[in-house]
C-alpha positions as CSV (number, residue, x, y, z in Angstrom):
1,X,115.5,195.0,96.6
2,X,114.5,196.9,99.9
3,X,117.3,199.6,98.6
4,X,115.3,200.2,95.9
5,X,113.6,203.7,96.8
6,X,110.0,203.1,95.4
7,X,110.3,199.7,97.1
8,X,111.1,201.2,100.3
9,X,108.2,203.6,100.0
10,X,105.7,201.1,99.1
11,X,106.0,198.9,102.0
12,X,106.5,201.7,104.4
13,X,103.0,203.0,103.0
14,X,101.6,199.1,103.3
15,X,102.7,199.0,106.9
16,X,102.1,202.5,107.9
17,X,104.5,202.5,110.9
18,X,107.4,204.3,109.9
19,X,110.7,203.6,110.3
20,X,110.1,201.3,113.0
21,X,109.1,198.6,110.4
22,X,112.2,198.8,108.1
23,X,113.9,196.4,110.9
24,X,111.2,193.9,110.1
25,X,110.8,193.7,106.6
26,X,115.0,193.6,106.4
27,X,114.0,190.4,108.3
28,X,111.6,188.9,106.1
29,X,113.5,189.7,103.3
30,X,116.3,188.5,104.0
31,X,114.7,184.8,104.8
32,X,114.0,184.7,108.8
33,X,110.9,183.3,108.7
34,X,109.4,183.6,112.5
35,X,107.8,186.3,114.1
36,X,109.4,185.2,116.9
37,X,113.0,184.8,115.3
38,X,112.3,188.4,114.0
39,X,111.2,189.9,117.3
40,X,114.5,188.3,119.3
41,X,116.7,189.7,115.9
42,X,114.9,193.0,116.1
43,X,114.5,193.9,120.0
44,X,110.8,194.8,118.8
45,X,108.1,193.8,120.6
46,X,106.1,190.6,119.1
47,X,102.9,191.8,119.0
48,X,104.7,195.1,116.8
49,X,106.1,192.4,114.9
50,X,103.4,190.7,114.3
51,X,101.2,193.4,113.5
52,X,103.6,194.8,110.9
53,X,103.7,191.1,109.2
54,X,99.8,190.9,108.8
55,X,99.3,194.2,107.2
56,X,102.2,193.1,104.7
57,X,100.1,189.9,104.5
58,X,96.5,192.0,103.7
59,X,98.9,193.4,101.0
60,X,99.8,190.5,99.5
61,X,103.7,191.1,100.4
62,X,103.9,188.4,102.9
63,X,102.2,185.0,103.2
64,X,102.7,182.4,106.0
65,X,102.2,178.9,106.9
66,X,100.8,177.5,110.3
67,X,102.1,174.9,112.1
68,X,101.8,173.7,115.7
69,X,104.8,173.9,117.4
70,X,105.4,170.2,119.1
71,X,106.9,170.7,122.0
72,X,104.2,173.3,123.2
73,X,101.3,172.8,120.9
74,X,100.8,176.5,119.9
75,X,100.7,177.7,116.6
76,X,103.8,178.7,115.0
77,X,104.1,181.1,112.0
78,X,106.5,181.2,109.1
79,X,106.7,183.8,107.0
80,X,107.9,184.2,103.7
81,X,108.3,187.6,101.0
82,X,106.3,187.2,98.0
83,X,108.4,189.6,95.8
84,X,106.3,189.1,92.6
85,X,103.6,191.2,94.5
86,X,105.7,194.0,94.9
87,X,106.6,194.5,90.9
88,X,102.5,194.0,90.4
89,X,102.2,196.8,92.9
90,X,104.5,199.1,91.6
91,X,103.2,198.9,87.8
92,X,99.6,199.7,89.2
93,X,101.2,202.5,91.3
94,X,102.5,203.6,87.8
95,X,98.7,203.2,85.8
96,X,97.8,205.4,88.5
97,X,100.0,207.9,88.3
98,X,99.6,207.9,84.6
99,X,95.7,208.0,84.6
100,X,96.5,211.1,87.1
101,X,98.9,213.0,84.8
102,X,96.4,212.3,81.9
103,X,93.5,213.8,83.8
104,X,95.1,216.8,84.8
105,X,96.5,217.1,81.0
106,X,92.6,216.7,79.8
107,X,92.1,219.4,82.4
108,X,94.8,221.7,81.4
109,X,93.9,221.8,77.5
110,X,90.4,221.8,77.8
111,X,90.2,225.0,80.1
112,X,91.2,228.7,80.1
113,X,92.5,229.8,83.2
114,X,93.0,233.1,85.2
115,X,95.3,234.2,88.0
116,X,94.8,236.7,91.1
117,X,98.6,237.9,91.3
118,X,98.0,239.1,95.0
119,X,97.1,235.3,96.4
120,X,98.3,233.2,93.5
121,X,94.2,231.7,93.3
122,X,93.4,230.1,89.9
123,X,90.4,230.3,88.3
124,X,88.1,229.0,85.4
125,X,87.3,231.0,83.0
126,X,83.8,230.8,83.7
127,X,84.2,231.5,87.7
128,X,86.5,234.6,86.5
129,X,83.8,236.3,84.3
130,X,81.1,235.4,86.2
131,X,82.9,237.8,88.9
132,X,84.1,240.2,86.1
133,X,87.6,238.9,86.4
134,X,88.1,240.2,89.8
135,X,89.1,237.9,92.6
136,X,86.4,237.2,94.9
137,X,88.9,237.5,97.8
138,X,90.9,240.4,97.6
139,X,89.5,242.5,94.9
140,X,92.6,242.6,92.5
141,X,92.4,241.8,89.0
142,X,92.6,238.5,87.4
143,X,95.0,238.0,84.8
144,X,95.4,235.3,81.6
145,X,97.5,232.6,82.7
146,X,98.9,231.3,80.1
147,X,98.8,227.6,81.3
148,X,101.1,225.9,78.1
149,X,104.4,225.0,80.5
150,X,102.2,223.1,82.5
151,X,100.9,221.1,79.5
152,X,104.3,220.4,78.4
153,X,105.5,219.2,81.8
154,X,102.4,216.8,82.1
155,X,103.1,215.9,78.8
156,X,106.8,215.3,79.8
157,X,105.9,213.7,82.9
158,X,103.4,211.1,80.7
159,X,106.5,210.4,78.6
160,X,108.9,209.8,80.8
161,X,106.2,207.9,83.5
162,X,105.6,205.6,79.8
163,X,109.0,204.7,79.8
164,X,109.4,203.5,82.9
């Protein structure tokens, strides 16, 4: 599972700590279920550990069960990867991305858009007359961009994001 590209890219983004945390969800995954037992297993420091295990928590990744340890009376923590949360992640991830390509698709069709060749700025066709299709920057022309290959690649994209 944590092979799995997107996977790998979610939690890193839940836990926000780089490569440092790929040790620790390895852990989880793979069924140790104490901070402590994945600290010792790790060489990372608890409070790291621990820290990285209640932001997958707040996500929904990682749940936990306390228990008072009998021997010392402190409360002991065991951890366990809810995987279920990560497909329900990923198909929002997905909605999103869709709603995004659709946007920019509405955006694309429903404007007319010229180009400054000299600093690659794009602009409505209502900014570009308004400044008698010269850029406001450098003084050079404004051409027609001709914006279909980008409505076919959001289009693709759309597709291809569907099938998923």
């Amino acid at each position: 599972m944590f092979r799995d590209p997107l996977v790998k890219e979610i939690l890193m983004d839940i836990t926000n700590d780089g490569e440092s945390s790929v040790p620790i969800i390895e852990c989880i995954i793979n069924g140790k279920t104490f901070d402590e037992e994945i600290a010792e297993e790790t060489d990372i420091r608890l409070n790291t550990v621990r820290k990285i295990l209640y932001k997958l928590h707040d996500a929904g990744v990682a749940n936990y069960k306390r228990s008072r340890d009998p021997e010392t009376n402190w409360y002991i923590y065991s951890w366990k990867f809810e995987e279920d949360k990560i497909s329900e992640i990923i198909s929002k991830k997905f909605e999103k991305y869709s709603e995004d390509i659709e946007k920019s698709l509405e955006y694309e069709e429903g404007n007319m858009f010229f180009i400054c060749k000299a600093n690659g700025h794009r602009y409505l066709f209502e900014e570009a007359s308004e400044n008698n299709f010269v850029c406001p920057e450098c003084q050079n022309t404004l051409e027609y961009q001709d914006n279909s290959t980008i409505i076919q690649e959001l289009k693709h994209m759309l597709k291809t994001n569907q099938k998923s």
